[in-house]
C-alpha positions as CSV (number, residue, x, y, z in Angstrom):
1,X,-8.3,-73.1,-81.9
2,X,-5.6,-71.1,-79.5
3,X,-2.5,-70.7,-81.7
4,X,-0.7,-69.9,-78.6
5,X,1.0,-72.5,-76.4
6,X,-0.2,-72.1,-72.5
7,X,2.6,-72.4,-70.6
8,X,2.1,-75.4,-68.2
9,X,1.4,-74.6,-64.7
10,X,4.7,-73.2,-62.2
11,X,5.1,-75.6,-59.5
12,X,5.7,-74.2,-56.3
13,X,9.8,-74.6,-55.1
14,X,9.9,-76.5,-51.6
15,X,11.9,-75.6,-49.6
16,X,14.1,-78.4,-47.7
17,X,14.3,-78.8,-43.8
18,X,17.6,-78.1,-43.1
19,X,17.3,-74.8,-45.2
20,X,14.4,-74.1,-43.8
21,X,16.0,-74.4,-40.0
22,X,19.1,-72.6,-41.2
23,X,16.7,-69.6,-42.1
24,X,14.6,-69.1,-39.1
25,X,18.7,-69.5,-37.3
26,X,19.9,-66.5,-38.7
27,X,16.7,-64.3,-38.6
28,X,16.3,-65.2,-34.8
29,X,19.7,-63.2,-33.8
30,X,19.9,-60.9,-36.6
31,X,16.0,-59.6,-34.8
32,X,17.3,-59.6,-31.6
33,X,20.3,-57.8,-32.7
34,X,18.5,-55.0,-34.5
35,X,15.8,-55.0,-31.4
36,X,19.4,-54.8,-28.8
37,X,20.6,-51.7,-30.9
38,X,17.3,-49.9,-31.6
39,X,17.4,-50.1,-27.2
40,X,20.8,-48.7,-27.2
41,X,20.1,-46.2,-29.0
42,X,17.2,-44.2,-26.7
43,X,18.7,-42.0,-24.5
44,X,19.2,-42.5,-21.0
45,X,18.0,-39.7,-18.2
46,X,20.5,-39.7,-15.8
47,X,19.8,-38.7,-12.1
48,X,21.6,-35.5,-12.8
49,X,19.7,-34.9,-15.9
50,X,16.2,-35.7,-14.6
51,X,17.2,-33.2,-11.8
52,X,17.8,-30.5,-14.6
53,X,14.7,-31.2,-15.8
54,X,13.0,-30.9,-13.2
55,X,14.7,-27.7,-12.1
56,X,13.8,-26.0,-15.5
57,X,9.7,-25.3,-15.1
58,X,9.9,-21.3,-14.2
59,X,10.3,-21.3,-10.4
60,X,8.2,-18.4,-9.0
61,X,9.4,-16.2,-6.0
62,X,7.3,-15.8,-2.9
63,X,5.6,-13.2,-2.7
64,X,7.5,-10.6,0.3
65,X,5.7,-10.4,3.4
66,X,2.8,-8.0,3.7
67,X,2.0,-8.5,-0.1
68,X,-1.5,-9.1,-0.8
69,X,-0.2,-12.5,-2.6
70,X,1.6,-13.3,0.8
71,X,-1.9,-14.0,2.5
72,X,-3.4,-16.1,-0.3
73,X,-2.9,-19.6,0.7
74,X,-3.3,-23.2,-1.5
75,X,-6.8,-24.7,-0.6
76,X,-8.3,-21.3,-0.4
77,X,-11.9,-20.7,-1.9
78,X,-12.3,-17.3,-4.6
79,X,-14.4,-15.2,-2.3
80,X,-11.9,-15.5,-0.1
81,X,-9.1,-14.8,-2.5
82,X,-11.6,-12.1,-4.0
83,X,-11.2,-10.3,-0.7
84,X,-8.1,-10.2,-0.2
85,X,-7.1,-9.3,-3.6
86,X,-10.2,-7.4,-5.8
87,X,-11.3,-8.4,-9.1
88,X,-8.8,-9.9,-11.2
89,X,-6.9,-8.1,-14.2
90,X,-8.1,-11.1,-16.2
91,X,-9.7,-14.6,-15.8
92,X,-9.1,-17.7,-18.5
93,X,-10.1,-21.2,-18.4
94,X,-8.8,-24.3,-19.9
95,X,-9.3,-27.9,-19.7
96,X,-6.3,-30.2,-18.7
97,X,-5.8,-34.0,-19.8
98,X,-8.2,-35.3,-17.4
99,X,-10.9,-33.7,-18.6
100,X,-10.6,-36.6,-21.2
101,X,-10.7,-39.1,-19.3
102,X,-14.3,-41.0,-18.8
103,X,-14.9,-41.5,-14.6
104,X,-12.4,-38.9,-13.5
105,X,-14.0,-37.0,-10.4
106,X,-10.7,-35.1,-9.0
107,X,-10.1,-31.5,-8.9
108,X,-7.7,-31.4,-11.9
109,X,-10.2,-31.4,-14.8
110,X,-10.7,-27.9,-15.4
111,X,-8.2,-24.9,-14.2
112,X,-9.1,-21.0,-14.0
113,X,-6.5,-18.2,-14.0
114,X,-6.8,-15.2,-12.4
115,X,-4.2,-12.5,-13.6
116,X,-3.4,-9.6,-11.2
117,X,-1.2,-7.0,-13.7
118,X,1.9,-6.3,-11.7
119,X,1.6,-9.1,-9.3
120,X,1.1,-12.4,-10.5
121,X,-1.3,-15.5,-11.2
122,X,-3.5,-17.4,-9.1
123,X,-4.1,-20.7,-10.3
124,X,-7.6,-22.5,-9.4
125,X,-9.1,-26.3,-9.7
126,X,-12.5,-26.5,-11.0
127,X,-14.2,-29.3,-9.9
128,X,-17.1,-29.2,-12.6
129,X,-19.9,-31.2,-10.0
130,X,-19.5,-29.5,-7.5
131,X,-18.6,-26.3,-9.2
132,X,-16.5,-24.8,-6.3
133,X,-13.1,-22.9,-7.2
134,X,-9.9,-23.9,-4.7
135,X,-6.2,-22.0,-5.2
136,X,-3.7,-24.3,-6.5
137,X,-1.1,-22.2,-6.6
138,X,-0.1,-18.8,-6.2
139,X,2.7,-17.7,-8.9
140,X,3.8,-14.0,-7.3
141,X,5.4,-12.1,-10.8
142,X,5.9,-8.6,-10.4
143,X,6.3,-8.2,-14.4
144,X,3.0,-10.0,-15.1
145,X,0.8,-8.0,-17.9
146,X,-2.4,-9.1,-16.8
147,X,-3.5,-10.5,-20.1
């Protein structure tokens, strides 16, 4: 026999309507209040200040006429640019965020480097079907180390 008493079941606590209403009322604004201030409180980019961000990737200078840079021109292929400047100091590869992406086919999934020391960077797309190399952009840099 249980010498102990068992204590007799809790019974749940109902709640009445009109608390019930008065609940869901306060929580309704007092979410949208905390949603309104968490808003408020990301910065804003002005007009001015999405211009100074724009303005602060490294702007490159063009290269001066009769440089060997001055000739190499966006959309140009690398025997061409081969030509016109020798082999490179250094080459480097590296993927960019499309190459994650599942039925890209553009240009922008791979990029190649070349690195002339004491002159600059030539920037390639590498289209990996078709496997042809095209200038994207031709950063002249007179203190580049060629690494």
């Amino acid at each position: 026999m249980n010498r102990w008493p068992v204590a007799p079941p809790a019974r749940a606590v109902k709640t009445p309507p009109a608390a019930r209403w008065l609940l869901g009322a306060c929580c309704l604004p007092l979410v949208a209040l905390v949603a309104l201030v968490a808003a408020c409180s990301i910065p804003h980019i002005t007009p001015r200040a999405a211009d100074d961000l724009r303005h602060r990737e490294p702007a490159f200078t063009a290269a001066p006429p009769g440089h060997p840079f001055a000739v190499v021109e966006q959309g140009m292929a690398t025997g061409d640019v081969r030509t016109v400047l020798g082999k490179p100091s250094s080459l480097r590869r590296y993927p960019t965020m499309w190459t994650f992406v599942p039925f890209y086919t553009g240009s922008e999934e791979r990029r190649t480097v070349w690195s002339y020391s004491g002159q600059g960077r030539i920037l390639f797309g590498d289209h990996p079907r078709s496997g042809e190399l095209e200038v994207i952009r031709v950063e002249f840099d007179p203190d580049e180390d060629g690494v």
